[in-house]
Every structure is written in structure tokens, then in C-alpha cells.
N, C-alpha and C positions, 0 to 999 in steps of 0.2 A: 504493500500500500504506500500510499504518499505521504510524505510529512513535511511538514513547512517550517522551517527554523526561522523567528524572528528576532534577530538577536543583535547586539552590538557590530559596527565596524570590523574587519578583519586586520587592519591597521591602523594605530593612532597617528600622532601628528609628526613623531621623529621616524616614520616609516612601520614595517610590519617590524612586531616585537616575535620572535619564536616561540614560546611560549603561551601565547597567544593565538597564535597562528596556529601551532600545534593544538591546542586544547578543542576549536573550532571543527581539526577536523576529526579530533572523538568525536563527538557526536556524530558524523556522519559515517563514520565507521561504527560505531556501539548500534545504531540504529538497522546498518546494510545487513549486521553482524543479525539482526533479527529478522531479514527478507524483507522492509521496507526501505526505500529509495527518499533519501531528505535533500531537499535545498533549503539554502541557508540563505537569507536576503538582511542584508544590515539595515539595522532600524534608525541610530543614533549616528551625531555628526557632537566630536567634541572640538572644542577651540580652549587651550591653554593660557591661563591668568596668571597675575600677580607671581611671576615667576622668581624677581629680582628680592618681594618679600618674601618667601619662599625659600631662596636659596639664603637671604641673612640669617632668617629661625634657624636653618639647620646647620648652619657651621658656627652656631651659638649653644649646643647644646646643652651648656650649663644651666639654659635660661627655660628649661621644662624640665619635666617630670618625668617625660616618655613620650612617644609617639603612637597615632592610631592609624590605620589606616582600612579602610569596607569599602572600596574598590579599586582594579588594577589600572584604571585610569590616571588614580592618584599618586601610585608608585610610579609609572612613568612621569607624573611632574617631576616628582624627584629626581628621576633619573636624568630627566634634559638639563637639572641646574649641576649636573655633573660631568657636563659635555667639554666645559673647558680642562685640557689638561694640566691645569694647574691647580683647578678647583680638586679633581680627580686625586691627586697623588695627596694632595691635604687629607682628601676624604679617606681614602687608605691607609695615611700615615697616624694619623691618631681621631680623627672627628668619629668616624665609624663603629670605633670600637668605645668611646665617650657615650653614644648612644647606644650600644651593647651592654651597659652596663646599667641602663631603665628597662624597662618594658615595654618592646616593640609589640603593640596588638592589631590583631589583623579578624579580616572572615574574610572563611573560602580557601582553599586551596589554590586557586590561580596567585589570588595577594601573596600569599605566602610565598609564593614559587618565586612571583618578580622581585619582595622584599629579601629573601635568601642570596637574591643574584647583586642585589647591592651592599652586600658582605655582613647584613644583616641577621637579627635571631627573631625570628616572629613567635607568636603566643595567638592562641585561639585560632588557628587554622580550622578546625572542626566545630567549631561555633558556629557558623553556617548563618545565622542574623545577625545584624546591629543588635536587636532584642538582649539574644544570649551572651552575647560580647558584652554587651553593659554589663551586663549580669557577674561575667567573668571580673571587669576592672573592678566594678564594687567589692567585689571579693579579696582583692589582690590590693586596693588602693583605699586612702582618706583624706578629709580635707588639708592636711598637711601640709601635702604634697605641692611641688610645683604647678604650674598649670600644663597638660595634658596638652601636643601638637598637632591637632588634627584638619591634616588639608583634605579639602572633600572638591565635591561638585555643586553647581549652582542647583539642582536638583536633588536634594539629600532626604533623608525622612528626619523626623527631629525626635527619634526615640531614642535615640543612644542620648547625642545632647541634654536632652529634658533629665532622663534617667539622674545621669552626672551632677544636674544642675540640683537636682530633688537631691539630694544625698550629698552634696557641698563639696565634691570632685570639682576643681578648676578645669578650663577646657580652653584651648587655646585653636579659634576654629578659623581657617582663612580658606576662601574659595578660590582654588589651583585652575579649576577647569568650570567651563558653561556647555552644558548637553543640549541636541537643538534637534529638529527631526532631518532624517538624512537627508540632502537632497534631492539625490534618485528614488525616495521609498514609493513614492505615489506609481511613479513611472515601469518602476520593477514590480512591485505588486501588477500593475496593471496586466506588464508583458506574461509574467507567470502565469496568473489563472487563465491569461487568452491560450498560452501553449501548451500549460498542465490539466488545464481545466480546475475545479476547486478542490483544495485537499482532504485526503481523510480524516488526516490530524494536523493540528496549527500550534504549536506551542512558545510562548512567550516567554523574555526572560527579563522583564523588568517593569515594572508600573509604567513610566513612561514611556517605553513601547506599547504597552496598551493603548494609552492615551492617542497617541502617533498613530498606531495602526488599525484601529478597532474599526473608526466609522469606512473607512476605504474597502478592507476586509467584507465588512457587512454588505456596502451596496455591491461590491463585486460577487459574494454569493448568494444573494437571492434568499431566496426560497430556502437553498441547500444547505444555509449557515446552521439548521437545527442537528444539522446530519454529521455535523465537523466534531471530533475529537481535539478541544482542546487541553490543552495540559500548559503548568506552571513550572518554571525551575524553583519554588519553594513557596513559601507560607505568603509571603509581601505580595509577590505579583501575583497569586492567587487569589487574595486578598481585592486585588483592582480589578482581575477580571468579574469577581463577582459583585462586587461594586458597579458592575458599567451591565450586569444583566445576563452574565455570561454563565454558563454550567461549564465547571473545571471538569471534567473527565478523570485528570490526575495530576499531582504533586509532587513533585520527584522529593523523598524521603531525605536526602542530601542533594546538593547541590552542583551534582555531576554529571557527566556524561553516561556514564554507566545508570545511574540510577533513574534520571530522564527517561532515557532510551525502556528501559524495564516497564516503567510506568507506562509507556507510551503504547509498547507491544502489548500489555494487556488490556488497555483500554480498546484495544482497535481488534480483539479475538473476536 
């Protein structure tokens, strides 16, 4: 059967990241791997902010508590204020390991992967929400402490923040990137269902992909949008879909390719 991946960019703004690129095409492999056939269509277009504040916070590390970070958008900010080689060998030479020595937190297994590769120790890889992540810093932190460095996107949910705030954890929150809907999304949607015809399953991985794709989606299947299996890569975008009216089919249990794909094959028996 057919599946529709609407998911993030396959590249950010300093080019394709591999790890990223890789992860992309699990899913289309975890999925083939079941006898169904997926395309993946990018939903989101990011543009990169406040890089210059950005790169001061983090070769200041004395001047927080620790770093956060719930998506790999973010850690590529990072990554770009580390393009200069000089900034690079600083970072290597002692900044890296100054921030080795707080609490790098993360969600997700992709975060993790990118923060690993900038010589980094992440925490909460399998916390799979901001939710549970909070949950994890409460546990781990108090108000003490310095404030908390967390660059996000202009599009964020404000559960972790709030959490923090409730419970007197400082947060030090600067927005890195502004998420916008892809350019081509309209256009690529369009071409798809005219050549695939409408899928058997559509799975989203982000509230504002919902948002972006939902009504295009709709007028392009008719009638047949009752008949679509769609599926969530977790509890949030699940969350939007049924918000906007939708029957989630499925959930992926984690936040991965593998468990996506599983959901997806038995929603569609």
C-alpha cells in the first residue's frame, strides 16, 4: 500500500546534514521493509536567527547552568556558529568540555545523534517529549541553579518553559530558527495525488505540519479522506491532528522509524 510521509526538509540551511538524511530514509526503508511503498514530501522551510547571540551564550558557558535542546534544527544552529575555524579549535580546546561538565538535555534520538557529533554528552534521548524532558530537568535540577540555555524555534510548544517556570528552574530561551511552510508543499502535494492518486496512509510529524498540510490534503481527497490511515510520530502531533477533526489510526509508541512504520503496517491490515 501507499504511505505519505509529511515530514521536515531533507536538508537544512548549511546543506544536507547525514544524519538526517540518513534517518529520512529509515522510514522508507522500515516501511518497504513491510510491502508498502512511502514518499516523503517536506512540509517545513527553516530560516536561521540570532546566530551572533547564539554563538556569545555558548563560548560563555560559565554564564548557564546547562543546555537544552527538543529539536535537531536547533543543534544545527549550533553547529553553523562553529563554522569559523577558529571559533572550532576554541570549541575543542576547552568551551566543549566547560559544557560537559552541566547537563546537556535533549529529546529524541536524532538531537542526540547531532549533539554527540559536537563532542557533546546529551541526557534524555529517550524522553521522546518536551513533557517528559521537563519532567527529567525537575528531577535532576533547582532554582539554584544558573539559568538553563535553550535555543529553540519561533514555533515551540510552551510546556517545557511553563513547567520550569512553575517550579522556579531559570531558562535562558533565545529563538535560533523561524519555521515557515515549504515553498513547494502546495505544488508537491498537488503533483503526488494527481500521479499516486490519494494515499492509504498519510502520517505527520509535527503540529505545524498539520497546520500547513491539513486543508490542501482535505480538498485534494474528497470524498476518500474518510478512507486514509493517518498516523502521528507521537502524543503532540497526535494531539493536532485530533484537534483539526482528524481520526489518528496510530501513534508510533516512540519516536522512530521503526516504530512509525509498525504502527502504520497494522493500521493498514
Amino acid at each position: 500500500m501507499h504511505v505519505l510521509l509529511l515530514k521536515e526538509p531533507r536538508e537544512g540551511g548549511s546543506g544536507p546534514d547525514p544524519y538526517i538524511k540518513n534517518s529520512q530514509l529509515l522510514y522508507l526503508q522500515e516501511l518497504a521493509s513491510r510491502g508498502h511503498k512511502a514518499t516523503l514530501i517536506p512540509v517545513l522551510s527553516f530560516t536561521f536567527v540570532s546566530l551572533d547571540t547564539l554563538s556569545d551564550k555558548l563560548f560563555q558557558p560559565e554564564r548557564h547552568g546547562g543546555l537544552i535542546f527538543t529539536s535537531p534544527r536547533a543543534v544545527e544552529a549550533v553547529k553553523m556558529c562553529l563554522e569559523d575555524d577558529e571559533r572550532t579549535e576554541q570549541w575543542n580546546m576547552d568551551i566543549k568540555d566547560k559544557w560537559n561538565a552541566k547537563s546537556i538535555y535533549v529529546v529524541g534520538k536524532a538531537t542526540a545523534a547531532l549533539v554527540e557529533n559536537l563532542g557533546l554528552v546529551p541526557l534524555g534521548e529517550d524522553t521522546g517529549t518536551a513533557d517528559v524532558l521537563s519532567r527529567l530537568i525537575l528531577e535532576r535540577e533547582d532554582a539554584n541553579i544558573l539559568p538553563l540555555l535553550f535555543p529553540c524555534g519561533s514555533i515551540k510548544r510552551e510546556v517545557l518553559p511553563s513547567a520550569l517556570r512553575e517550579n522556579g528552574v531559570p531558562l535562558d530561551t533565545l529563538m535560533v530558527y523561524q519555521t515557515a511552510q515549504h515553498p513547494d508543499l502546495e505544488k508537491n502535494l498537488k503533483n503526488h495525488f494527481t500521479q499516486q492518486g490519494v494515499p492509504d496512509s498519510i502520517a505527520f510529524f509535527s503540529p505545524s505540519g498539520v497546520r500547513f498540510c491539513l486543508e490542501t490534503v482535505r480538498r485534494l481527497s474528497g470524498e476518500q479522506l474518510v478512507e486514509i490511515k493517518f498516523a502521528a510520530i507521537g502524543p503532540t502531533t497526535a494531539e493536532a491532528m485530533m484537534a483539526e477533526g482528524l481520526s489518528v489510526s496510530c501513534s508510533a509508541d516512540k519516536p522512530t522509524a521503526e516504530h512509525l512504520a509498525t504502527g502504520i503496517a497494522k493500521a493498514l491490515q
